[in-house]
N, C-alpha and C positions, 0 to 999 in steps of 0.2 A: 680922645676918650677921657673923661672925668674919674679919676680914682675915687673911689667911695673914702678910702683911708689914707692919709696920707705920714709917712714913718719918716721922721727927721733922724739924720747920720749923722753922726759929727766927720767931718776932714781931716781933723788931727786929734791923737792925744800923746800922754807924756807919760808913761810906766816907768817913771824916772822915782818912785819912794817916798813924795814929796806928800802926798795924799789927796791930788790934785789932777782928774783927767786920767787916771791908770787905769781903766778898763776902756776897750773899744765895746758899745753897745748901743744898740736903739733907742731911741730917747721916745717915753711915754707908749712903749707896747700895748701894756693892760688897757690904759686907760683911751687908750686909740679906738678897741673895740678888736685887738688880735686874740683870735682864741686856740694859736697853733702858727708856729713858724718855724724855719730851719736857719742859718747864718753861717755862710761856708766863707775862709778867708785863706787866699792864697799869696804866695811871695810870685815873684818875679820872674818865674821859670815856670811857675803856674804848677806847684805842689801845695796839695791842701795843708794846711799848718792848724787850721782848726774852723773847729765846727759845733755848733751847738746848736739842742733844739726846746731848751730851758726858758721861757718868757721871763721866768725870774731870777735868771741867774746874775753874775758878775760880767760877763765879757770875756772878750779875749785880751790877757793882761801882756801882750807883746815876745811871749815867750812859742817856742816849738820842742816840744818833748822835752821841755825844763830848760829848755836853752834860750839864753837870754838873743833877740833877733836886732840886727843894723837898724839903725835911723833909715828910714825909705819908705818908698809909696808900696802899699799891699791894696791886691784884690778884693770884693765881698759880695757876694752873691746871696741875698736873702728873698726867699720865700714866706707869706702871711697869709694865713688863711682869717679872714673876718670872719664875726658873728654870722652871715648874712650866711655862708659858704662858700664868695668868691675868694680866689686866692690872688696879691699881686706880685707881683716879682719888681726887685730891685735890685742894681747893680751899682758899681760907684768904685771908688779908689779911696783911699785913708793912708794918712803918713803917720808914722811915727817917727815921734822925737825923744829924746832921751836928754 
């Protein structure tokens, strides 16, 4: 089946201060044609560490409850609802590096 939309992830980024790559976030939401998403992102054990449902926000900048998190692969489970009213679901892995 052809996605109507399709939402580029990044695979890594670096929440290392540099001002380079420090948010994890969907690349070109708006201008995709998303007018409503959710992006859930879990560690390793499979506890939610964050979640956001802001198209315009910043990301998730590598931290859980202020606590700076390991270099490693996390979970992301994002939901998009288009213009149209379908919604599609994404899944995927992301590493961070510091």
């Amino acid at each position: 089946m052809k996605k109507d939309c399709y939402i580029e992830m990044p695979n890594t980024f670096t929440p290392n201060g540099d001002g380079l790559n420090e948010y994890f976030f969907p690349k070109s939401l708006l201008s995709r044609g998303v007018t409503a998403f959710k992006m859930s992102i879990f560690n390793r054990w499979g506890q939610l560490i964050f979640e956001t449902t802001n198209p315009e926000g910043r990301g998730w900048d590598g931290r859980w409850n202020g606590v700076l998190q390991s270099n490693g692969v996390y979970i992301y489970l994002l939901d998009a609802t288009l213009k149209n009213g379908q919604t599609e679901h994404y899944q995927g892995n992301v590493t961070l590096l510091r």
